[in-house]
C-alpha positions, -999 to 999 in steps of 0.1 A, spaced: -31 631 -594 2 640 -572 19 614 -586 32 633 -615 54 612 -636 78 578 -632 109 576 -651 114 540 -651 154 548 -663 164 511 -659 148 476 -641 171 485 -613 165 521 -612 134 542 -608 125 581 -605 92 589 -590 81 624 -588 51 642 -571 31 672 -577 26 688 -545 -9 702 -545 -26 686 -514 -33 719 -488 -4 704 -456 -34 690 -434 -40 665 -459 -9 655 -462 -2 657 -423 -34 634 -421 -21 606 -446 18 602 -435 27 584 -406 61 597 -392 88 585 -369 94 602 -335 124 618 -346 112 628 -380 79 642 -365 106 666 -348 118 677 -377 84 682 -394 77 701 -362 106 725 -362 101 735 -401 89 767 -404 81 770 -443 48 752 -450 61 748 -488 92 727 -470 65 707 -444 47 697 -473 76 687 -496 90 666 -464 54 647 -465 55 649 -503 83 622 -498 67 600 -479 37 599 -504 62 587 -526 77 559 -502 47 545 -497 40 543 -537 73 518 -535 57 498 -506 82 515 -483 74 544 -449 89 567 -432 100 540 -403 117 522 -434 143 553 -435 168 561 -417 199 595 -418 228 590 -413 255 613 -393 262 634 -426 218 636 -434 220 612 -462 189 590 -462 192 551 -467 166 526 -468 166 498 -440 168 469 -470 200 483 -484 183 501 -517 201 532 -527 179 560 -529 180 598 -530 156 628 -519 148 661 -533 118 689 -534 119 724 -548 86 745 -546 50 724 -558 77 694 -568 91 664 -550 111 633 -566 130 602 -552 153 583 -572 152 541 -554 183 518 -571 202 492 -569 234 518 -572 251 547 -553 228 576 -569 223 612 -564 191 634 -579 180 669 -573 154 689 -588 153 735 -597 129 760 -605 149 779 -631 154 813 -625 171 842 -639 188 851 -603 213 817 -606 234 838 -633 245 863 -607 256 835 -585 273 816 -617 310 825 -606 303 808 -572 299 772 -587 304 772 -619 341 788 -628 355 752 -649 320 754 -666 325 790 -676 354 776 -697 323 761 -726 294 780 -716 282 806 -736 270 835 -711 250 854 -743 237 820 -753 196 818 -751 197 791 -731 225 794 -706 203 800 -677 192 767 -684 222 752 -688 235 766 -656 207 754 -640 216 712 -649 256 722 -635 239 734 -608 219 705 -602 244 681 -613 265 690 -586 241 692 -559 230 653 -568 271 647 -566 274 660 -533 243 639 -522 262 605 -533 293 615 -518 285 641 -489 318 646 -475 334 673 -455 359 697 -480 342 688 -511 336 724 -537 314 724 -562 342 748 -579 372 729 -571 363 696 -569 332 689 -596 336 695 -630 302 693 -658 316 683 -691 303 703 -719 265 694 -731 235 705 -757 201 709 -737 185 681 -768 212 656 -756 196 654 -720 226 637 -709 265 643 -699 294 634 -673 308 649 -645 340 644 -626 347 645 -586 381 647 -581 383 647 -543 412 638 -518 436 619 -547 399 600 -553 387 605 -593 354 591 -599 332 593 -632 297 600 -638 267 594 -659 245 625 -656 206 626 -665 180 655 -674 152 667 -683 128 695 -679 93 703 -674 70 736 -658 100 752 -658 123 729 -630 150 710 -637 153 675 -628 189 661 -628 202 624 -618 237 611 -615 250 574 -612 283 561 -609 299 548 -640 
């Protein structure tokens, strides 16, 4: 079944996240879109991104909502018409949406070697506790990078650097959980971050504190 797994992380606040193994016509057949959002589907040029986009919609509908129940804003940050917080993301054969009562941010990663030539880009502060010999530091580097991907997702402003301005506090893969900082424009906010693994990707969630 494509509905792979629900976190239910709190009564106010669930993760739902789909399998993507439907071939696109199915999926094209079962979702409804919007005008503008049929657009969108139109101008994407990766099948493996059509079908997460539709993915998504799968999942609204599992929470009694559609795609004419969401709406983007000017900076792309999806909102629900009732005022429920939620937050999008698809990587590959996965898709997950996180619905709550809260400002949230998720985002999900295939883990792969490659994001340890890219670590100095993103990840300089957290280069101060992780261990680049370590076994599992491509892992770890995997959750900062996803941590601060679902940060920029709550907050999606203009200037914000995932070097500069978000800092992962120091965490044990066992633990599953950390914080992270944003310290933006004289603004420092707190965060409870969230993870877990499985078929090698990454799933990472972020609430305010």
């Amino acid at each position: 079944m494509p509905l792979y797994k629900i976190i239910n992380f709190s009564p106010k606040t669930q993760i739902y996240i789909w399998k993507i193994d439907e071939p696109y016509a199915q999926l094209r057949e079962e979702v409804q879109l919007n005008d503008r959002n049929e657009i969108r589907l139109n101008g994407m040029k990766s099948e493996l991104h059509r079908r997460g986009f539709l993915s998504v919609r799968k999942i609204l509908h599992e929470n009694g909502y559609s795609d004419f129940d969401l709406t983007y804003d000017a900076f792309g940050k999806p909102h629900l018409k009732d005022g429920k917080h939620l937050s999008i993301t698809h990587s590959h054969e996965f898709s997950a949406v996180i619905f709550s009562d809260q400002n949230i941010g998720i985002d999900m990663e295939k883990q792969r070697d490659k994001i340890k030539i890219l670590d100095y880009k993103f990840a300089e502060f957290e280069m101060t506790w992780l261990d680049k010999n370590a076994a599992d530091y491509m892992r770890k580097l995997t959750v900062v990078w996803g941590v601060k991907e679902a940060i920029f997702k709550i907050r999606n402003e203009v200037g914000i650097s995932f070097n500069d301005h978000i800092f992962v506090q120091p965490f044990e893969m066992q633990h599953l959980q950390t914080d992270v900082i944003l310290n933006f424009n004289e603004t420092r906010m707190t965060f409870s971050v969230y993870f877990e693994e499985m078929e090698n990707f990454t799933l990472v969630y972020v609430l305010e504190k």
